[in-house]
Biopython code that builds the backbone (N, CA, C, O; Angstrom):
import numpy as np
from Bio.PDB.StructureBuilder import StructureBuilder

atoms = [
    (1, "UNK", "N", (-2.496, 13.601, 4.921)),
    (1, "UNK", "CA", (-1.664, 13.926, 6.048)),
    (1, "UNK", "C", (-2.475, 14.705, 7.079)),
    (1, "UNK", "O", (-2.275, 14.413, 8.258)),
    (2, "UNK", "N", (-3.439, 15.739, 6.770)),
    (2, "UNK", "CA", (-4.150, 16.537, 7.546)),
    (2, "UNK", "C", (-5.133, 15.393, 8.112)),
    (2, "UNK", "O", (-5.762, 15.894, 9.044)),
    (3, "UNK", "N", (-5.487, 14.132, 7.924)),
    (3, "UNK", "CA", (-6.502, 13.073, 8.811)),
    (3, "UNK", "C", (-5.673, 12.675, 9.685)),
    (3, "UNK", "O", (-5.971, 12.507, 10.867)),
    (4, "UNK", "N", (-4.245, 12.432, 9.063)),
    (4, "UNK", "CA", (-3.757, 11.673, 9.815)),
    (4, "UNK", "C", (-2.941, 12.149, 11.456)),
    (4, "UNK", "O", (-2.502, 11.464, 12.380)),
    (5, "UNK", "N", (-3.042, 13.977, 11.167)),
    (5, "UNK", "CA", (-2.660, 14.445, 12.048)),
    (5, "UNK", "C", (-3.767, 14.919, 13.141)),
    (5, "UNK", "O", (-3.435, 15.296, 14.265)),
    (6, "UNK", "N", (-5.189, 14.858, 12.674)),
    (6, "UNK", "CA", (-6.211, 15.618, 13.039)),
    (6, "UNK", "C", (-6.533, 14.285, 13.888)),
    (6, "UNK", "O", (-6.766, 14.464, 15.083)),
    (7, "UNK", "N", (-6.580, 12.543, 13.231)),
    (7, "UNK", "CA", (-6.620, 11.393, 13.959)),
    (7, "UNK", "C", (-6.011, 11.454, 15.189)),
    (7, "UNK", "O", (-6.618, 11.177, 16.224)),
    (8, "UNK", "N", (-4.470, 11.912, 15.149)),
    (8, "UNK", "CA", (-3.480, 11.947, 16.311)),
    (8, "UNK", "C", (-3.924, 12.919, 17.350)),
    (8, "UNK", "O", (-3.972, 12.592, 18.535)),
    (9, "UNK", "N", (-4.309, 14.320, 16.855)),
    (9, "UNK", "CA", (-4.799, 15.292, 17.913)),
    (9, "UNK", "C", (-6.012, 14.348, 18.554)),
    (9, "UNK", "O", (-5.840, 13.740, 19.611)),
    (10, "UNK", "N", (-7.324, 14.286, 17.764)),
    (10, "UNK", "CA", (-8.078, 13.589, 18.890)),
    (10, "UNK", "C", (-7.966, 12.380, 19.601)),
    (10, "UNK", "O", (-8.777, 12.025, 20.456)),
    (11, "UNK", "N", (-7.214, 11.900, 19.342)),
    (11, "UNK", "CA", (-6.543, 10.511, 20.432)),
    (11, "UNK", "C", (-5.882, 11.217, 21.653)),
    (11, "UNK", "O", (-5.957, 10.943, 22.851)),
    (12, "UNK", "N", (-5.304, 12.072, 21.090)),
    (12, "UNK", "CA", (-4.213, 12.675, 22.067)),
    (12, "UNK", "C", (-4.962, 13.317, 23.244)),
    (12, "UNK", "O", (-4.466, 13.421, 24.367)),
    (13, "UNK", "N", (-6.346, 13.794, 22.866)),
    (13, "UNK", "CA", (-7.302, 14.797, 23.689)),
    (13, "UNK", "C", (-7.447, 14.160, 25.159)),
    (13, "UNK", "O", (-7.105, 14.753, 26.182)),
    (14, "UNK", "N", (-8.032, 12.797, 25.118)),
    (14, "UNK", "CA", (-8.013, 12.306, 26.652)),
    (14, "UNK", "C", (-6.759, 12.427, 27.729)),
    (14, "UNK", "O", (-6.870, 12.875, 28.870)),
    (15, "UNK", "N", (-5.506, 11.916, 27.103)),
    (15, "UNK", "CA", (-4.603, 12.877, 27.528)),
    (15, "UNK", "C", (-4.267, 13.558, 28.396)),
    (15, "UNK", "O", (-3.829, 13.421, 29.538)),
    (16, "UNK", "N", (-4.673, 14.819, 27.322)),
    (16, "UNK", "CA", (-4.389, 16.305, 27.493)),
    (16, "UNK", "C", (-5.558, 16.821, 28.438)),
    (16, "UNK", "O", (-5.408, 17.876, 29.054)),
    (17, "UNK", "N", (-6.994, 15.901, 28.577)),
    (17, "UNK", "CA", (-7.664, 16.379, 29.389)),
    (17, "UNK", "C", (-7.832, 15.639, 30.984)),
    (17, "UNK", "O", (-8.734, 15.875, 31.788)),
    (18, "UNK", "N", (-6.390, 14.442, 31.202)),
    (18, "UNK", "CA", (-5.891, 13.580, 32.274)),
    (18, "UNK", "C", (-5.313, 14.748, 32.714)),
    (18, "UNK", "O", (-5.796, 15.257, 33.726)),
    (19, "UNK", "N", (-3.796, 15.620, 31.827)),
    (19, "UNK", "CA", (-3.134, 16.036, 31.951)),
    (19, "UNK", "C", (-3.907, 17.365, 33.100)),
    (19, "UNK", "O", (-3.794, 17.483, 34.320)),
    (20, "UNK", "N", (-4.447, 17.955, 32.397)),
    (20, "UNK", "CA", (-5.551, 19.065, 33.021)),
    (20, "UNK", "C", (-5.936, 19.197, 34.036)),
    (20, "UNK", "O", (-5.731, 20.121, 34.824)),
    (21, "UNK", "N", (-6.947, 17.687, 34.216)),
    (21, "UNK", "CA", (-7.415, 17.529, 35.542)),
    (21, "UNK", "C", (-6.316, 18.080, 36.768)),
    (21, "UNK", "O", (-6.639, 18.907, 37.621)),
    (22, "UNK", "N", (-4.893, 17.412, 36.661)),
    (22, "UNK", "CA", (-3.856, 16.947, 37.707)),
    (22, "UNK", "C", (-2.888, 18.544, 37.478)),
    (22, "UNK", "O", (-2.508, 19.230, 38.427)),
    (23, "UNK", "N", (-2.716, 18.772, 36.474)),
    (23, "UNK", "CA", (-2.261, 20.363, 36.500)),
    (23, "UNK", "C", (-2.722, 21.600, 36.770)),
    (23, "UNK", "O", (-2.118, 22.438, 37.438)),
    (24, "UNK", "N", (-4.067, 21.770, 36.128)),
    (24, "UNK", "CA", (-4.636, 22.737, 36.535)),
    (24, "UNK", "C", (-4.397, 23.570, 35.016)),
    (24, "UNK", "O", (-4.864, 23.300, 33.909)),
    (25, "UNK", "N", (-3.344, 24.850, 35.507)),
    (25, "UNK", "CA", (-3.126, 25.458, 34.232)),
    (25, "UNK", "C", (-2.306, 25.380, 33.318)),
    (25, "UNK", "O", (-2.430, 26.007, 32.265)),
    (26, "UNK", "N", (-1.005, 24.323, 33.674)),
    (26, "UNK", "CA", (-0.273, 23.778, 33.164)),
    (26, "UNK", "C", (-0.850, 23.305, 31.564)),
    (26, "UNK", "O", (-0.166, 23.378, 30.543)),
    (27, "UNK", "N", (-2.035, 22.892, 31.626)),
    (27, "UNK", "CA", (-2.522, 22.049, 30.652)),
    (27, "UNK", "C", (-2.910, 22.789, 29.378)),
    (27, "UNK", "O", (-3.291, 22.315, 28.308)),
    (28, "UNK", "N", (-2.710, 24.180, 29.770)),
    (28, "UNK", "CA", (-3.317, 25.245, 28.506)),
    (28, "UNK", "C", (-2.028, 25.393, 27.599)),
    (28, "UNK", "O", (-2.015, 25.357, 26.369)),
    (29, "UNK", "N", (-1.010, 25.556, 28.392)),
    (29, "UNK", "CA", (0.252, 25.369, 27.901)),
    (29, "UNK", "C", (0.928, 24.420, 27.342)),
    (29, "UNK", "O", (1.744, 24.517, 26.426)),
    (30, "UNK", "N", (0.555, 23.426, 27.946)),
    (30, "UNK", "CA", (0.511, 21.723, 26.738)),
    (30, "UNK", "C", (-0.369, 21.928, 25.719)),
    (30, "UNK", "O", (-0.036, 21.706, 24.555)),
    (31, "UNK", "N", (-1.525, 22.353, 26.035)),
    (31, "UNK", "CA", (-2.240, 22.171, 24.538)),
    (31, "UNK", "C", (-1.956, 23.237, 23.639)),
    (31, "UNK", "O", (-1.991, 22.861, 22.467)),
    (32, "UNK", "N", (-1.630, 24.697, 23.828)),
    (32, "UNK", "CA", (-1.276, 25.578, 22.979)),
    (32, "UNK", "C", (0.273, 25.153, 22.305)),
    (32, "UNK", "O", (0.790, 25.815, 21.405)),
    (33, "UNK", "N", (0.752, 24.220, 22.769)),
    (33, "UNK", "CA", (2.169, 23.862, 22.443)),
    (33, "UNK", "C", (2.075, 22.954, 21.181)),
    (33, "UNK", "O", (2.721, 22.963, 20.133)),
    (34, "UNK", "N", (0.793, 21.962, 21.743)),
    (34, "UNK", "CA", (0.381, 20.534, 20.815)),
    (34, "UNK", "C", (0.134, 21.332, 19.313)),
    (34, "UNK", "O", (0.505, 21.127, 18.157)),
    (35, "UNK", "N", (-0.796, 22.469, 20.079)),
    (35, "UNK", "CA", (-1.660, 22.943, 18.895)),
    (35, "UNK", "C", (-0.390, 23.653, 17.616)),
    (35, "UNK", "O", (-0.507, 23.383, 16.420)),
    (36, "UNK", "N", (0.553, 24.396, 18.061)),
    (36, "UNK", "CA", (1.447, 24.978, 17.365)),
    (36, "UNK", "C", (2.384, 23.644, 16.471)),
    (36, "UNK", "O", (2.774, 23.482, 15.315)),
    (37, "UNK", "N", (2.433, 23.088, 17.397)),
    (37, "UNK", "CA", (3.528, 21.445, 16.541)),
    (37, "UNK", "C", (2.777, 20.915, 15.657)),
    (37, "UNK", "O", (3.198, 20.317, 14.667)),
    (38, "UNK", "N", (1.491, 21.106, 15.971)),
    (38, "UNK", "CA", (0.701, 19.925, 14.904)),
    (38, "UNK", "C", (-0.004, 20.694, 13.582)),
    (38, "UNK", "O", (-0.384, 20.146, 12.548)),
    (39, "UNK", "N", (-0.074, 22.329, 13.966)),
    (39, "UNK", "CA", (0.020, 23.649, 12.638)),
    (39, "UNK", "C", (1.123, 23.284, 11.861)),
    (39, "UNK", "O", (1.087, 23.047, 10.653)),
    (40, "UNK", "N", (2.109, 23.245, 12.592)),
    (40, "UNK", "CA", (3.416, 23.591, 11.687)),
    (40, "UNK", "C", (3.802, 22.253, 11.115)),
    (40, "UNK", "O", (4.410, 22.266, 10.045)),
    (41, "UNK", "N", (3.599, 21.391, 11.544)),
    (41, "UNK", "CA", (3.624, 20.136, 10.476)),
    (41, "UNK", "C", (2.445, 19.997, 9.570)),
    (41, "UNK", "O", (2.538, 19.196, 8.640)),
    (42, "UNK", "N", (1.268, 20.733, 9.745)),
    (42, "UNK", "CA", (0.387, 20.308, 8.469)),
    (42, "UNK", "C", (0.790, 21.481, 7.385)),
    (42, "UNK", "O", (0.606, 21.357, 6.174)),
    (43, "UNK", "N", (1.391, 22.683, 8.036)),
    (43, "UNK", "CA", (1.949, 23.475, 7.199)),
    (43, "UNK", "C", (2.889, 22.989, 6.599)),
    (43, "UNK", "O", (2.767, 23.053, 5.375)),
    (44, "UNK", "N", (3.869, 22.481, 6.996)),
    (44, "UNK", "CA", (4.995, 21.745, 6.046)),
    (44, "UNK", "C", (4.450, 21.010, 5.222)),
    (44, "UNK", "O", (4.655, 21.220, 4.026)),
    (45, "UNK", "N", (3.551, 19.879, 5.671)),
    (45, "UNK", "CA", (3.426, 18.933, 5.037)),
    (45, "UNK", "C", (1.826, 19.046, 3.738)),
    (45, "UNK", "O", (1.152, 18.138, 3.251)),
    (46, "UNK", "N", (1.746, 20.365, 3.592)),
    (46, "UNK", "CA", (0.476, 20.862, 2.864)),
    (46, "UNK", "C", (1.109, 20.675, 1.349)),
    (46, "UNK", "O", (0.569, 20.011, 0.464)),
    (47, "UNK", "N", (2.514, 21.479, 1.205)),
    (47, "UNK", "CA", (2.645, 21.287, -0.706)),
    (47, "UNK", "C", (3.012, 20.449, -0.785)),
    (47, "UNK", "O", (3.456, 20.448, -1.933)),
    (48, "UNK", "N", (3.306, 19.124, -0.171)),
    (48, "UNK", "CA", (3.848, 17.949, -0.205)),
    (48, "UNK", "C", (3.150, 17.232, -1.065)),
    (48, "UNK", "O", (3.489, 16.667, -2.105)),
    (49, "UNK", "N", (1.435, 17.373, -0.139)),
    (49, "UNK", "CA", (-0.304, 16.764, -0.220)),
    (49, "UNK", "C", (-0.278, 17.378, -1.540)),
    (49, "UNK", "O", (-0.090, 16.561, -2.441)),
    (50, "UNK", "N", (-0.411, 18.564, -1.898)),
    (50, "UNK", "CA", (-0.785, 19.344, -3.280)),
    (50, "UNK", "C", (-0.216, 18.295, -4.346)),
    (50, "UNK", "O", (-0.885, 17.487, -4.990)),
    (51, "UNK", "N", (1.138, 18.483, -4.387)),
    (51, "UNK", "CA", (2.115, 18.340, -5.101)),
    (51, "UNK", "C", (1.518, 16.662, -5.643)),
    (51, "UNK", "O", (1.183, 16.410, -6.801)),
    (52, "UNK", "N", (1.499, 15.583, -4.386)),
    (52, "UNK", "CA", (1.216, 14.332, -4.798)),
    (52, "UNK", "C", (-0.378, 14.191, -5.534)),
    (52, "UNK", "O", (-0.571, 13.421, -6.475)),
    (53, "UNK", "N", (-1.547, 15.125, -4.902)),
    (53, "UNK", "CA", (-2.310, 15.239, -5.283)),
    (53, "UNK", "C", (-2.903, 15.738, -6.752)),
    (53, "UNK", "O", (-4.053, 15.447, -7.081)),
    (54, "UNK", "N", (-1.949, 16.579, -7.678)),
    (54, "UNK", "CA", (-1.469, 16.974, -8.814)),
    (54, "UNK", "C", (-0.657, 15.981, -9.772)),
    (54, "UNK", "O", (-0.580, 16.080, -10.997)),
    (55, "UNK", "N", (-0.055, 14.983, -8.943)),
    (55, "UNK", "CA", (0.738, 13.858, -9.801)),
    (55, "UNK", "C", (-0.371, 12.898, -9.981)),
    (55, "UNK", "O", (-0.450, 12.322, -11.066)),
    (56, "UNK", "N", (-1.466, 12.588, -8.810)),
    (56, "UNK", "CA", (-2.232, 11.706, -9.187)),
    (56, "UNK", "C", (-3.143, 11.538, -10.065)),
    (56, "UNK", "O", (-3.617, 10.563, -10.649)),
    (57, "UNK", "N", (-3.397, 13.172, -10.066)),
    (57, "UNK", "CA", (-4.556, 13.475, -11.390)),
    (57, "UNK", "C", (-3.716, 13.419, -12.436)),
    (57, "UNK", "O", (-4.192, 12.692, -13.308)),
    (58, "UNK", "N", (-2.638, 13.885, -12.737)),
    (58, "UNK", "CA", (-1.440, 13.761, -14.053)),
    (58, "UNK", "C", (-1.953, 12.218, -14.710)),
    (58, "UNK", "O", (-2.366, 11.999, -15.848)),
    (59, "UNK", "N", (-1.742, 11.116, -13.408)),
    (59, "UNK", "CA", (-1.080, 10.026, -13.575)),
    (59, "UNK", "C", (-2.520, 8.897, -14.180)),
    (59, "UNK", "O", (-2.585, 7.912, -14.916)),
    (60, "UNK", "N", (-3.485, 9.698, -13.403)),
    (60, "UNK", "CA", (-4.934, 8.735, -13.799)),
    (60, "UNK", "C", (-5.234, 8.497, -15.278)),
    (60, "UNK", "O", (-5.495, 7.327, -15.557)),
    (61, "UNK", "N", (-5.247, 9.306, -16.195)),
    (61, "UNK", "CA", (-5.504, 8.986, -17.580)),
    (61, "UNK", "C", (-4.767, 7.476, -18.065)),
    (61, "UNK", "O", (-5.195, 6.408, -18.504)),
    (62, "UNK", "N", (-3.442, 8.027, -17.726)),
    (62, "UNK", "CA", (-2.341, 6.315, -18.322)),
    (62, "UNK", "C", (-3.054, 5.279, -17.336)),
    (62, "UNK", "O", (-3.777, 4.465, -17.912)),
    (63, "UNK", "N", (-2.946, 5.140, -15.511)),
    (63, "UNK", "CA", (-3.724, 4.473, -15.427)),
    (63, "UNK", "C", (-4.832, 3.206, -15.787)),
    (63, "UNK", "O", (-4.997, 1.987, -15.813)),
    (64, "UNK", "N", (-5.449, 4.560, -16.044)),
    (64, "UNK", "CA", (-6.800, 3.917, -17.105)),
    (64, "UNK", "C", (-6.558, 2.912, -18.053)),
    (64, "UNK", "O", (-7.104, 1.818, -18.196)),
    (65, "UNK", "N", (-5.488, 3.553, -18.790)),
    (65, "UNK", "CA", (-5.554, 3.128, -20.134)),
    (65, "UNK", "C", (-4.747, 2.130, -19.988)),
    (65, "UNK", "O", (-4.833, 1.426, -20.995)),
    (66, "UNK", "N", (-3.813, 1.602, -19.050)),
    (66, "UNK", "CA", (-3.031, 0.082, -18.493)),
    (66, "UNK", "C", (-4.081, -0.492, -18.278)),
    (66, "UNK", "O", (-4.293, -1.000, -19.378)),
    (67, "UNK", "N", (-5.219, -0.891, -17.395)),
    (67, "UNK", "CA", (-5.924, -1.290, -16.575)),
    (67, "UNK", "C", (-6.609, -1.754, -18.115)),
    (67, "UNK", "O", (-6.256, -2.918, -18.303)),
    (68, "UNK", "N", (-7.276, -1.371, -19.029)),
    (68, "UNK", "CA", (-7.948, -1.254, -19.990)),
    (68, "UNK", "C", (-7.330, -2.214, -20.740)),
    (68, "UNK", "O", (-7.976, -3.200, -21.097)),
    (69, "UNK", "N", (-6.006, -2.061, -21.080)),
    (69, "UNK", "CA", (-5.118, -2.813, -21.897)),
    (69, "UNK", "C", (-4.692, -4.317, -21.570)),
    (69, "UNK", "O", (-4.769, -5.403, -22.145)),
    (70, "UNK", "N", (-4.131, -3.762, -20.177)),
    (70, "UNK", "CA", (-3.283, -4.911, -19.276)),
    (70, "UNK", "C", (-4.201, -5.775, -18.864)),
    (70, "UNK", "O", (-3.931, -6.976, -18.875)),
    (71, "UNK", "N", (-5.730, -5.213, -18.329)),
    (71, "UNK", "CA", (-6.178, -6.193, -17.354)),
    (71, "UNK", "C", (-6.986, -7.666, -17.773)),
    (71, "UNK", "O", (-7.172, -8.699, -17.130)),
    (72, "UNK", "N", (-7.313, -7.311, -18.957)),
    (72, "UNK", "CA", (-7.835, -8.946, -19.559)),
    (72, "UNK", "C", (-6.447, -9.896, -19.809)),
    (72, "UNK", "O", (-6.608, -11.060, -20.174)),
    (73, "UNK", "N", (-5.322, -9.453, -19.637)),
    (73, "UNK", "CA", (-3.974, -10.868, -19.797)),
    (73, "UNK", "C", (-3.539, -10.593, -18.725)),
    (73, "UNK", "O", (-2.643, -11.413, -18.522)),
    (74, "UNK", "N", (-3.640, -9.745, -17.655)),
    (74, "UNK", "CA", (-3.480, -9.824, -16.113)),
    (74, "UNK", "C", (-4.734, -10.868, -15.496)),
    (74, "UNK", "O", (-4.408, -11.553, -14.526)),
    (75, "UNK", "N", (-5.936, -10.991, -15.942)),
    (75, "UNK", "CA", (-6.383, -11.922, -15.384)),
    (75, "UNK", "C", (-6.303, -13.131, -15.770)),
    (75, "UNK", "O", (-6.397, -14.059, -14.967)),
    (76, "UNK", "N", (-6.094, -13.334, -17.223)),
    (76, "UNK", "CA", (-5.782, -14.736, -17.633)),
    (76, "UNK", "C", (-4.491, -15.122, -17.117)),
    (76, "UNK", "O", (-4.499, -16.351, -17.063)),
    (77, "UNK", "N", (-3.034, -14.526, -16.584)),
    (77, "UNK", "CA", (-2.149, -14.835, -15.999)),
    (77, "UNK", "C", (-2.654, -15.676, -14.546)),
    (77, "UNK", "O", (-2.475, -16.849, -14.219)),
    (78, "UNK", "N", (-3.372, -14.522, -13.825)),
    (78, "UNK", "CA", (-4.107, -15.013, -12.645)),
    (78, "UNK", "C", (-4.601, -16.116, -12.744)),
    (78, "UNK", "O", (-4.444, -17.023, -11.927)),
    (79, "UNK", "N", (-5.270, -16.170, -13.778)),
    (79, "UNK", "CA", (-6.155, -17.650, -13.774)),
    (79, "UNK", "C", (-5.111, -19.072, -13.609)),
    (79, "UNK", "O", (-5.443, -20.179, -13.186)),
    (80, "UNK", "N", (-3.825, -18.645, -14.072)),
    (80, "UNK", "CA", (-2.840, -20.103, -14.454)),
    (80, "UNK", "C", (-2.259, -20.064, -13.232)),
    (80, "UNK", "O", (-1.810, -21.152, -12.873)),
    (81, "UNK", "N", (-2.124, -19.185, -12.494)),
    (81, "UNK", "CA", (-1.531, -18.817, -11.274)),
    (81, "UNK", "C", (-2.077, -19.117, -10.022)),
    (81, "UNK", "O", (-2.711, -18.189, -9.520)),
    (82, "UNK", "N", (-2.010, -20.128, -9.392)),
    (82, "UNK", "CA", (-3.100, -20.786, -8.213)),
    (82, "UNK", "C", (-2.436, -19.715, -7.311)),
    (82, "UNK", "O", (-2.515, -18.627, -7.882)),
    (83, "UNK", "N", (-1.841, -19.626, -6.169)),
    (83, "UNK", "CA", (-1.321, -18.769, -5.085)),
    (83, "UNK", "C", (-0.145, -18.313, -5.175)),
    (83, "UNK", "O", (0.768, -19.096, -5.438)),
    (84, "UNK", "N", (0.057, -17.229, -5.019)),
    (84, "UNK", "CA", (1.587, -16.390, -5.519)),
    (84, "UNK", "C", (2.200, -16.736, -3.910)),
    (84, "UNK", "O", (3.202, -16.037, -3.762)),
    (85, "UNK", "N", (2.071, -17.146, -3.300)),
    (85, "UNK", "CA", (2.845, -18.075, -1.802)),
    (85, "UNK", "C", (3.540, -19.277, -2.641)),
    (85, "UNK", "O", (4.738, -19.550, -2.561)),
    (86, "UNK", "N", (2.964, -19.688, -3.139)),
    (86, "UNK", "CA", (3.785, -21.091, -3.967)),
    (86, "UNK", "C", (4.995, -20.751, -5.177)),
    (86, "UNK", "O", (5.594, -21.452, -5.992)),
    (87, "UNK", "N", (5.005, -19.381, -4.849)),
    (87, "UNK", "CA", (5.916, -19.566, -6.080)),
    (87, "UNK", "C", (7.197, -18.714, -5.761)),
    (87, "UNK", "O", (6.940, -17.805, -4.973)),
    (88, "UNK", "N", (8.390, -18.761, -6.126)),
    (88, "UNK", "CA", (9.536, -17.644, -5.986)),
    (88, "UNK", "C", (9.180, -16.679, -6.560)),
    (88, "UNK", "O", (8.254, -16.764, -7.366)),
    (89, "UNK", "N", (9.991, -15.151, -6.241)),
    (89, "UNK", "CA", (10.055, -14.149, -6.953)),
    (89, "UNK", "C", (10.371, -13.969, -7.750)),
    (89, "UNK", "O", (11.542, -14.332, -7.864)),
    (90, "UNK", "N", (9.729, -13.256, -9.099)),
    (90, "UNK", "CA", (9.965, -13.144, -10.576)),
    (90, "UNK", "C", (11.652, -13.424, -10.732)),
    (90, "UNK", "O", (12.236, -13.223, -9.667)),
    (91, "UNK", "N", (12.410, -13.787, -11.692)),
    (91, "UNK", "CA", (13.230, -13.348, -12.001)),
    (91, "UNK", "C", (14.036, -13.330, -13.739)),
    (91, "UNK", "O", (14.247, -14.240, -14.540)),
    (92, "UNK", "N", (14.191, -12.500, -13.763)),
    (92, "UNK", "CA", (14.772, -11.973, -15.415)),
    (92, "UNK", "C", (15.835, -13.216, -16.136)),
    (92, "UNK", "O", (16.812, -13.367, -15.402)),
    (93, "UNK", "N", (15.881, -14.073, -17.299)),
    (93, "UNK", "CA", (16.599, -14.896, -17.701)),
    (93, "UNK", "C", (17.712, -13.429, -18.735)),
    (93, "UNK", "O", (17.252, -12.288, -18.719)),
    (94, "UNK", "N", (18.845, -13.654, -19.383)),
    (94, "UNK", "CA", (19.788, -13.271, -19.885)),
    (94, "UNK", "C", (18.889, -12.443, -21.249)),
    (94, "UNK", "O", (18.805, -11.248, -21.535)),
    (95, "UNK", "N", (18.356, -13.558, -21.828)),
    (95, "UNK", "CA", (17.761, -13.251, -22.739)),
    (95, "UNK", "C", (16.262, -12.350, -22.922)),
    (95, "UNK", "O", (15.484, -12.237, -23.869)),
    (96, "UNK", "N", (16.282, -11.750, -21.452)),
    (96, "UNK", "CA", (14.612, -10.678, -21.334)),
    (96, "UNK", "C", (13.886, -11.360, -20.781)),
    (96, "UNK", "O", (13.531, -10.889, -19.700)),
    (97, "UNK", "N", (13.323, -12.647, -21.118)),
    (97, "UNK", "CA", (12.092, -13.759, -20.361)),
    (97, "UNK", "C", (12.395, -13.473, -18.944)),
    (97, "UNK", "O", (13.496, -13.280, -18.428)),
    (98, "UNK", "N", (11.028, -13.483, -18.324)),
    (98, "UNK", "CA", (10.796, -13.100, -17.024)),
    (98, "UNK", "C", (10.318, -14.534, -16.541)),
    (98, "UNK", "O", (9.716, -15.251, -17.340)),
    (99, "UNK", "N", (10.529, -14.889, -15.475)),
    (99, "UNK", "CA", (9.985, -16.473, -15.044)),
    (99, "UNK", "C", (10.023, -16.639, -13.653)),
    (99, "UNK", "O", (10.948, -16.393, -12.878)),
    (100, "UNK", "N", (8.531, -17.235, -13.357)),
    (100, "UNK", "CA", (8.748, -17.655, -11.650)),
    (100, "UNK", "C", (8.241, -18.832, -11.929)),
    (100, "UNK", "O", (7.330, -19.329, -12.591)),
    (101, "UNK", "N", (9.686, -19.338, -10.751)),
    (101, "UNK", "CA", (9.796, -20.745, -10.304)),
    (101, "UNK", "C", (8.795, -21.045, -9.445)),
    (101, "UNK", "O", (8.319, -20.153, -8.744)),
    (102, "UNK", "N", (8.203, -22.710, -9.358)),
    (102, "UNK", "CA", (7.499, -23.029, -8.013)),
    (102, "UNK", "C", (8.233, -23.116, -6.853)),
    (102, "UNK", "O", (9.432, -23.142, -7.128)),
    (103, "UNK", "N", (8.037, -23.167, -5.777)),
    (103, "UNK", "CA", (9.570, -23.826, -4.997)),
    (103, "UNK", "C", (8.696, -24.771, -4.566)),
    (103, "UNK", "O", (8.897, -24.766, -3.352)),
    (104, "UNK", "N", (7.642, -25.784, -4.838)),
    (104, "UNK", "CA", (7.596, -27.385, -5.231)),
    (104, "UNK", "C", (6.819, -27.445, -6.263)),
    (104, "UNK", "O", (5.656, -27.047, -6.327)),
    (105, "UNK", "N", (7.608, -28.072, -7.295)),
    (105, "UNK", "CA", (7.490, -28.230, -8.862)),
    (105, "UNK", "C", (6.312, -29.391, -8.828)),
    (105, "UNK", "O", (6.270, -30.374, -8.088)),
    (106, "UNK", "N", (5.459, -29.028, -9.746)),
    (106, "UNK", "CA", (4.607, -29.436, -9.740)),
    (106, "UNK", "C", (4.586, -31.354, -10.648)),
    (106, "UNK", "O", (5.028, -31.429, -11.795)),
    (107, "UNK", "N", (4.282, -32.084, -10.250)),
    (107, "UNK", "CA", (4.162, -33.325, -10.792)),
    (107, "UNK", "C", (3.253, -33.099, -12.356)),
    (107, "UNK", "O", (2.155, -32.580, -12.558)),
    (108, "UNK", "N", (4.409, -33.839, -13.456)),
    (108, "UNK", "CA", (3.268, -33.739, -14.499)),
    (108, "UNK", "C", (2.404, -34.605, -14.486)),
    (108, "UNK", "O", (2.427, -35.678, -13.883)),
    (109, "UNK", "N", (1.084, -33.904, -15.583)),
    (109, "UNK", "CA", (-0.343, -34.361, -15.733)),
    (109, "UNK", "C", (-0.183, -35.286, -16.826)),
    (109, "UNK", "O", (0.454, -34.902, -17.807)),
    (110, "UNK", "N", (-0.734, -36.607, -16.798)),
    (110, "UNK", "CA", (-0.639, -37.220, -17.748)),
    (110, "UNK", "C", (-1.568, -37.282, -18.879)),
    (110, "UNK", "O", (-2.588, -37.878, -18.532)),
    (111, "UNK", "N", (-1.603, -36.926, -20.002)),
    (111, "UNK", "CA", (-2.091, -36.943, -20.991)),
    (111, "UNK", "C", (-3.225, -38.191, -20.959)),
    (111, "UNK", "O", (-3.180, -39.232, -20.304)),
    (112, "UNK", "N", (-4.157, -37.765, -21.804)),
    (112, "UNK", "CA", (-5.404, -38.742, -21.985)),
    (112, "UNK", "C", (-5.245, -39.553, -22.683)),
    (112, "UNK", "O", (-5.766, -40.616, -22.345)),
    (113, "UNK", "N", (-4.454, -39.545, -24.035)),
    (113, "UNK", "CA", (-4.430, -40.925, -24.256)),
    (113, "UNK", "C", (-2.940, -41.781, -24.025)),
    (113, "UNK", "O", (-2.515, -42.808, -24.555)),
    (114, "UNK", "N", (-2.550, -41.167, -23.328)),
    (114, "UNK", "CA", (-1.629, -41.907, -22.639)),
    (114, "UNK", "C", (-1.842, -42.765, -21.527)),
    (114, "UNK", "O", (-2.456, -42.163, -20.646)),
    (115, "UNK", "N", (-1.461, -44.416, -21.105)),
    (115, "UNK", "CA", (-1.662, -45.499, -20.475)),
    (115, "UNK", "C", (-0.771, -45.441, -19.830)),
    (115, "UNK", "O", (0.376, -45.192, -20.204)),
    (116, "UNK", "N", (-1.190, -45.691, -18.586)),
    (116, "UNK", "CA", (-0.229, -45.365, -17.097)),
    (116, "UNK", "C", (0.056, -46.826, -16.771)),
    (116, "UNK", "O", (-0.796, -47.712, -16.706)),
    (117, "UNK", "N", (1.646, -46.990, -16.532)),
    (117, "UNK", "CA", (1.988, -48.565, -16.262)),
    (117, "UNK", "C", (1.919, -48.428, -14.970)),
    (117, "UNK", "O", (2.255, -47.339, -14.506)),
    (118, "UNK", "N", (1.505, -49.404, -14.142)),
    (118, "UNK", "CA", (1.515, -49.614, -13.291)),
    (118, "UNK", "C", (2.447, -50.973, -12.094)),
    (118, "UNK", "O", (2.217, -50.990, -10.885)),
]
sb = StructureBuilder()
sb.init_structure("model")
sb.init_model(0)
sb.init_chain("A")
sb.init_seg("    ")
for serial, (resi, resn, name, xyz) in enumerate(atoms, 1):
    if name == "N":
        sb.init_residue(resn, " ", resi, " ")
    sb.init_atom(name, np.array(xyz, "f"), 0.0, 1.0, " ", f" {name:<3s}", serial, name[0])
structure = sb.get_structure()
């Protein structure tokens, strides 16, 4: 939050130094104003940063240990999975099974030793 406000102040600077030119002293008073609004929101928004910053370190160990677990049958899923554009959103059957539809079903492959009439 503190980049993202410190990003906004220096964008804002050309501005405030347009503003200046054409005011004179007006402009000390815009910027001591900017400067107080944009304190008091990084002040608010400081135990916010802590707080999420403390959940993330909490949260990294499990993380890990998904990524570790999950990610060799997360990529073999991927692999069967040509473009997630081709397909509907997951959805839950009665019985727990999770399943996504194509929304155009794919033509079956015909087996090798199977003879195609023509």
């Amino acid at each position: 939050m503190k980049r993202i406000i410190a990003i906004a102040l220096v964008a804002a600077l050309p501005t405030f130094a347009a503003a200046q030119e054409e005011e004179g002293d007006g402009f000390s008073l815009m910027e001591e104003g900017a400067k107080l609004f944009l304190r008091g929101m990084m002040d608010e928004a400081e135990p916010a940063l802590e707080q999420l910053q403390r959940l993330m370190q909490d949260m990294q160990p499990a993380m890990r240990e998904f990524v570790q677990e999950m990610g060799p049958a997360l990529n073999d899923l991927l692999g069967k999975v040509d473009d997630l554009s081709n397909y509907h959103a997951p959805e839950m059957l009665p019985n727990g099974d999770i399943i996504m539809r194509r929304k155009v079903p794919m033509s079956p492959e015909p087996d090798e030793g199977e003879e195609i009439d023509l």
